[in-house]
N, C-alpha and C positions, 0 to 999 in steps of 0.2 A: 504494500500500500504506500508506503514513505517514499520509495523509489518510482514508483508511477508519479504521485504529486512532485517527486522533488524534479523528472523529468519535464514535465507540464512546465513548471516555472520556470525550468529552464529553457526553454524552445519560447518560452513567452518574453522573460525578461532579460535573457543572456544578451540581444541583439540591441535592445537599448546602451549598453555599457562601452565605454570609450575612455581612455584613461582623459581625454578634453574633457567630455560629458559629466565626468566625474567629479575634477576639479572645477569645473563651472557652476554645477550642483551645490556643491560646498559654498562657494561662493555666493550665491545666491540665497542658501537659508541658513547662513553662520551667523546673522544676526538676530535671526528668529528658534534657531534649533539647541536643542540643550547639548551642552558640552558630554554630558555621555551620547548621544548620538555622533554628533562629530567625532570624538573620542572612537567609539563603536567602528563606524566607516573608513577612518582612515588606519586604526589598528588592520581591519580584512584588508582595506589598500595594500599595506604594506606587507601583508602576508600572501597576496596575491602576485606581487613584484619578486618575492622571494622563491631563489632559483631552487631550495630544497623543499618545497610543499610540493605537496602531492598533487597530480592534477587531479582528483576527485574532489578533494577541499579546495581546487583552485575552482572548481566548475560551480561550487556552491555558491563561493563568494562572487562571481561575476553575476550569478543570478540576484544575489542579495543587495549587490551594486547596482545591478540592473534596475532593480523594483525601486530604488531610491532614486535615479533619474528618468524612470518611468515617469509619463507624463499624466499618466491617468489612474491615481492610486484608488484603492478602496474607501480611503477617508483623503481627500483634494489638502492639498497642503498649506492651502489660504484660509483652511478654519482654525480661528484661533484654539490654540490650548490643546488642540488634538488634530491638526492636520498631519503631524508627521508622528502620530504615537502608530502608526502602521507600518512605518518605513522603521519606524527605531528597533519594531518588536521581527521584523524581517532582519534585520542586523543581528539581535541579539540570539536569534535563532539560530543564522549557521555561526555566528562566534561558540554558540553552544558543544555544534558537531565537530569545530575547529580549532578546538582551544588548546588540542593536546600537538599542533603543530608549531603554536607561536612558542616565539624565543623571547628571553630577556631582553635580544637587540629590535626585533621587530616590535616589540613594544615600546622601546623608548624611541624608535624613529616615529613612531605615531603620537605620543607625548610631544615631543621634540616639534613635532609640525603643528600641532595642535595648539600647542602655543603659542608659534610664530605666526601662524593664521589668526588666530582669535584671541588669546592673552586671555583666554580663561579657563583652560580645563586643571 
């Protein structure tokens, strides 16, 4: 069943994803989005850029990337207070399935940028 749905989003959201698309996204709701979602996003960024993941984790996160610069979520990202708790809980999903690939470096380059982009996580 997990692998049916997790194929679905993939075939659905994987084609949205563009490492521009991505950094445009960020751009666009880092003044509206809570620092654990950015936080969230750019930790899979960078575990996505990382040449020792796996590509089965690598395939999740471009789905989980994906759904975030998806243009047409489940909940529209212009309602306040809950426009991105869809995208956030799509992040913390495959962070869930993929936590046992991140390192101690891939996490402080997402710290590290997280900072320099927004001065607040």
């Amino acid at each position: 069943m997990y692998q049916v749905c997790f194929m679905e989003a993939y075939q659905k959201y994987s084609k949205y994803y563009t490492e521009n698309q991505f950094w445009n996204k960020l751009k666009k709701i880092g003044s509206k989005a809570s620092s654990k979602l950015l936080f969230y996003a750019l930790l899979l960024y960078y575990c996505l850029i990382d040449s020792n993941v796996d590509i089965k984790s690598k395939s999740m996160i471009i789905a989980a990337l994906g759904y975030l610069i998806f243009p047409f979520d489940a909940i529209p990202d212009f309602i306040p207070a809950l426009g991105l708790t869809d995208d956030l809980t799509a992040l913390l999903f495959v962070y869930g399935k993929v936590k046992g690939v991140l390192t101690p470096e891939i996490e402080q380059k997402a710290l590290s940028r997280a900072n320099e982009l927004f001065h607040r996580v």
